[in-house]
N, C-alpha and C positions, 0 to 999 in steps of 0.2 A: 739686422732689422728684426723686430718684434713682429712674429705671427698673429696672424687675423681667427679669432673661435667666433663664431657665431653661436647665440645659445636662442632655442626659441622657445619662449613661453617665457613669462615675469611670475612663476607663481615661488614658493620656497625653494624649488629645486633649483630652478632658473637660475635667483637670487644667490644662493648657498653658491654654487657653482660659479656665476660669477664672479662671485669674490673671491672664490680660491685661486682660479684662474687669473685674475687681473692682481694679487698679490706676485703670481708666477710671474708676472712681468710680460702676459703675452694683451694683445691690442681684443678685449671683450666686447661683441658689439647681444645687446639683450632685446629682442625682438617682444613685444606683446602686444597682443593685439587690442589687450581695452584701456583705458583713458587712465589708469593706474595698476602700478604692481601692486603683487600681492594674492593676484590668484582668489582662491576660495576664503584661503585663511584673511582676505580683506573683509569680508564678511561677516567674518565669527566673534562672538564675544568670548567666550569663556574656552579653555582646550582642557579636555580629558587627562588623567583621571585628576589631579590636583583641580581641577578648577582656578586654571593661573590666567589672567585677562592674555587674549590674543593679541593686540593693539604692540605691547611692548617687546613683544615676541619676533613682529613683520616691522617693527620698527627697525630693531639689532639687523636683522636682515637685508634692508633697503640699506641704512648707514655702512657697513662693508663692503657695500659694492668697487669704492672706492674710484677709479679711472672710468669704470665701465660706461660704455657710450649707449645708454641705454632710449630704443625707438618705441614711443608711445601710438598706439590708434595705428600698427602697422602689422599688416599680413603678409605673408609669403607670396607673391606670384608666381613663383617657381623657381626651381632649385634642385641643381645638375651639376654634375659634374665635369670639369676642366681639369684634365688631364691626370693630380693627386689632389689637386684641391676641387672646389665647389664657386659654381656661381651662385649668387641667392639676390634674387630683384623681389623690391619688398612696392605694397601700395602705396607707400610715403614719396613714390622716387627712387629711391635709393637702392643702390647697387652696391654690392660686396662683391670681393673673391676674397674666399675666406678657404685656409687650411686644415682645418677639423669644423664640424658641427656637433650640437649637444640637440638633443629634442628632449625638452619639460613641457611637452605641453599638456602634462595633466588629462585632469577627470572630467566628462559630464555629470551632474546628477540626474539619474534617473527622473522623466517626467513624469510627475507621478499622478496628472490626469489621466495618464492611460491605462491605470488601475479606476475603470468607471464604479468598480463596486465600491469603494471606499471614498468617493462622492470629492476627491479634491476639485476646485471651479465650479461645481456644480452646488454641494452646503456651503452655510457661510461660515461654520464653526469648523470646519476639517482645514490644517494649515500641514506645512513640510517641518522637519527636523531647522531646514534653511529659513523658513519664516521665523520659527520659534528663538532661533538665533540673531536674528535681525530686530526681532522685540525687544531682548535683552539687549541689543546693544542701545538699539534708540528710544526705547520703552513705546515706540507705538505702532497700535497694529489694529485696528479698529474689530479683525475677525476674534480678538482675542478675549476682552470685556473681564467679567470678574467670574469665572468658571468654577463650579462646586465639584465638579466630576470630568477629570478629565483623565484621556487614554490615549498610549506610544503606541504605535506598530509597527513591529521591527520588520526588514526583510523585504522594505517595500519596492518591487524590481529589481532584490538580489534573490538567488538560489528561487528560480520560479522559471520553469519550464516556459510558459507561456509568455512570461513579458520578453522571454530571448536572453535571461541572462541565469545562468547554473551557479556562477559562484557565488563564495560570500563577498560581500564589500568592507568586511575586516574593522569597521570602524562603528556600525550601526549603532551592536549592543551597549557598546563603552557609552555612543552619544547617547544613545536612548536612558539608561541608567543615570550620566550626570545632568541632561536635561528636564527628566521627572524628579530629580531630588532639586535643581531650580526652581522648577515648578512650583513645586512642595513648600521653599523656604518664601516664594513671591504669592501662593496664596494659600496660607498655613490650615485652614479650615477645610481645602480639597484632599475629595478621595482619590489617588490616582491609581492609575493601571498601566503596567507594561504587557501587552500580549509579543510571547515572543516563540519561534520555532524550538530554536535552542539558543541556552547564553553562551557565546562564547567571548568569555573577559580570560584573553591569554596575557596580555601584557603585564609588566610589572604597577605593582601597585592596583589594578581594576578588580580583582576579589575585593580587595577593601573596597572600594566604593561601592561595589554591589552589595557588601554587608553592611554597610554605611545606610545605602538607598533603604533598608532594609529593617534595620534597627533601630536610626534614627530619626528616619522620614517615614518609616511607612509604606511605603510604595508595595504595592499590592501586585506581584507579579503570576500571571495567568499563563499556562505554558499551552498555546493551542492559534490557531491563524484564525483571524478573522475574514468569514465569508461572505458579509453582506454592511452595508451601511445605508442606513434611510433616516430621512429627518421626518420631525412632527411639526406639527403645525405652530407651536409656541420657538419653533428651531433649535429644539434641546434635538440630538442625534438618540437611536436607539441603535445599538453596534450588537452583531450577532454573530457568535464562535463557539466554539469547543474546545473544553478542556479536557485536554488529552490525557494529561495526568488521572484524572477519574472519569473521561469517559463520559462526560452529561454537557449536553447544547446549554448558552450561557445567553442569557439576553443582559447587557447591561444600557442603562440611560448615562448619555454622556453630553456634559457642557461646552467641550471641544477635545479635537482628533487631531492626534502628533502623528504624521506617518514621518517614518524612515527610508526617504529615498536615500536607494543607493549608487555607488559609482559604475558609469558606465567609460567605455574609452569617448576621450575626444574627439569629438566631429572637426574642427578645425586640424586637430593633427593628423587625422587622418590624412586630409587631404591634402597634407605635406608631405605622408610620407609615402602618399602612393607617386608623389611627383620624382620621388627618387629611390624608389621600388623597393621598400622598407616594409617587407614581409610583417601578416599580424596571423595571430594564432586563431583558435575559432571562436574566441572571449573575444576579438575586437583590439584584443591591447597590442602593440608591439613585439617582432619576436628581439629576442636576444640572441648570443652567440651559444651559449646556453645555462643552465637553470643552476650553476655551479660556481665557475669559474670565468665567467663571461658575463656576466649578468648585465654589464653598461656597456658590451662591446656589440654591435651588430653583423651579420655579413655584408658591409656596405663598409669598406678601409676608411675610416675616417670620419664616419657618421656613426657617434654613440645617443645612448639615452639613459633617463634617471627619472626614477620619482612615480609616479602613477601611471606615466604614456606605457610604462609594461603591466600592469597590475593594479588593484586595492592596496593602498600603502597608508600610514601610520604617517603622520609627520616627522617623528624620530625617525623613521625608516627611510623617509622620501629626504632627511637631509645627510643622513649616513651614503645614501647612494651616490646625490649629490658631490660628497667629496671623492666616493670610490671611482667617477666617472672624471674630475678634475684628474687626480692621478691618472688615470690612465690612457687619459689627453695627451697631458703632460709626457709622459711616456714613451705615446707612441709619435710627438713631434719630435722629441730630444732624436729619437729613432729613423726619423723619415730622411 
């Protein structure tokens, strides 16, 4: 008889995993809890650095699921364990006893009202990295109009002592860079501006975009944090920083504000995994068995993780793990 996985979260890792898993031939059931999979990258128009449309991407995704019994609009009510397996009662009704768990349940974004100085909810021209993407997908965004000067800011709720989060969020500057060269080709006459800490474009292929942003957009990058945002009375923003680079306070006039919220751990996962006492490190994310050779395995036999619920991850990275956690499923059932 075919073993029961439970994987929770519909986001890519979810998905990826699913379908490795239900190729294995074992009974996949894919928990999420919003009205469609797909996670964040439902979202997104365009992914870094090529700039390849998302849509066809979480398409391939959802289509290999294949078997997988996948529960829409459903949460965990808890979930324990019985005896080497796991009970898992979901709000739909529904009850599992299931042999292995997977937890995908991904990232928050940073809310990035609670940076009051950079005026998100409060102006009507300052929008998130998530808005800007939302425009591009459906072209409408009424805070967005026909902007002459517009500015990124990267780091928004990552590496900042005070909003509670020290690290980076791994993906900011890559968005910030292929979103300001969008910008740039959607309104060809705008100055724009990246204000950033540090760039850091590690990935394959991201120096080229950044000399790309550079060379053939334009993009006018300011290396210094911005300290202050206030709007004028016509709702043009005046944004006020330092460039660190030379050391002189910058006041620039802006038509609209790109902040870069960053990822925080899941609030829903948490609340799974404190139900089956699934240790988090002091970042908020998942721990693992460790930082090496463990990375999908937890101290919990039976209960791994994948994709963001441990970390800031790369979508390459969040489906590379994906499969490293299906193996080791797999694995450790052949095993049990």
């Amino acid at each position: 008889m075919a073993k029961n996985i439970i994987v929770i979260g519909g986001g890519p890792a979810g998905l990826e995993a699913s379908a490795r898993l239900d190729a294995l031939g074992y009974n996949v059931f894919l928990v999420e809890k919003e009205t469609r999979l797909g996670g964040h990258l439902a979202r997104w128009d365009r992914l870094f650095p090529e700039g390849v449309p998302a849509a066809p991407v979480l398409e391939k995704l959802v289509s290999g699921t294949g078997n997988t019994k996948v529960m829409l609009e459903s949460e965990v009510l808890s979930l324990s364990r019985l005896g080497k397996s796991f009970r898992i009662s979901l709000t739909s009704g529904v009850s599992v006893i299931a042999d292995a768990v997977l937890m995908t349940t991904g990232f928050d974004l940073f809310d990035a009202s609670k940076k009051e100085e950079y005026g998100y909810g409060i102006y009507d021209h300052v929008v998130t990295n998530a808005d800007i993407e939302g425009y591009f997908r459906t072209g409408k965004d009424p805070r967005i109009g026909s902007p002459e000067r517009i500015g990124l800011v990267h780091c928004v709720g990552s590496r900042d002592e005070k909003a509670g989060c020290r690290n980076c969020s791994k993906v900011c500057c890559a968005t910030a860079v292929k979103q300001a060269c969008e910008l740039k080709a959607k309104f060809p006459s705008a100055t724009v501006y990246c204000f950033y800490m540090d760039l850091r474009m590690f990935g394959r292929g991201y120096e080229d975009l950044y000399l790309k942003a550079q060379k053939e957009y334009g993009i006018r990058f300011i290396r210094g944090r911005v300290s202050e945002v206030s709007e004028k009375i016509d709702k043009t923003l005046q944004v006020k920083a330092e460039d660190t680079l030379s050391s002189t306070p910058l006041k620039v006039s802006l038509d609209l504000l790109v902040l870069m919220a960053g990822m925080r751990p899941s609030e829903a996962g948490a609340k799974v995994g404190k139900m089956i006492r699934l240790g988090t490190g002091d970042d908020g994310y998942f721990n693992t068995s460790d930082g090496f050779t463990g990375m999908q395995a937890t101290s919990v036999p039976g209960l791994f993780v994948a994709g963001a619920s441990t970390g800031p991850k790369t979508l390459p990275d969040t489906l590379s793990e994906a499969r490293a956690a299906s193996a080791l499923i797999h694995e450790y059932l052949r095993e049990s």
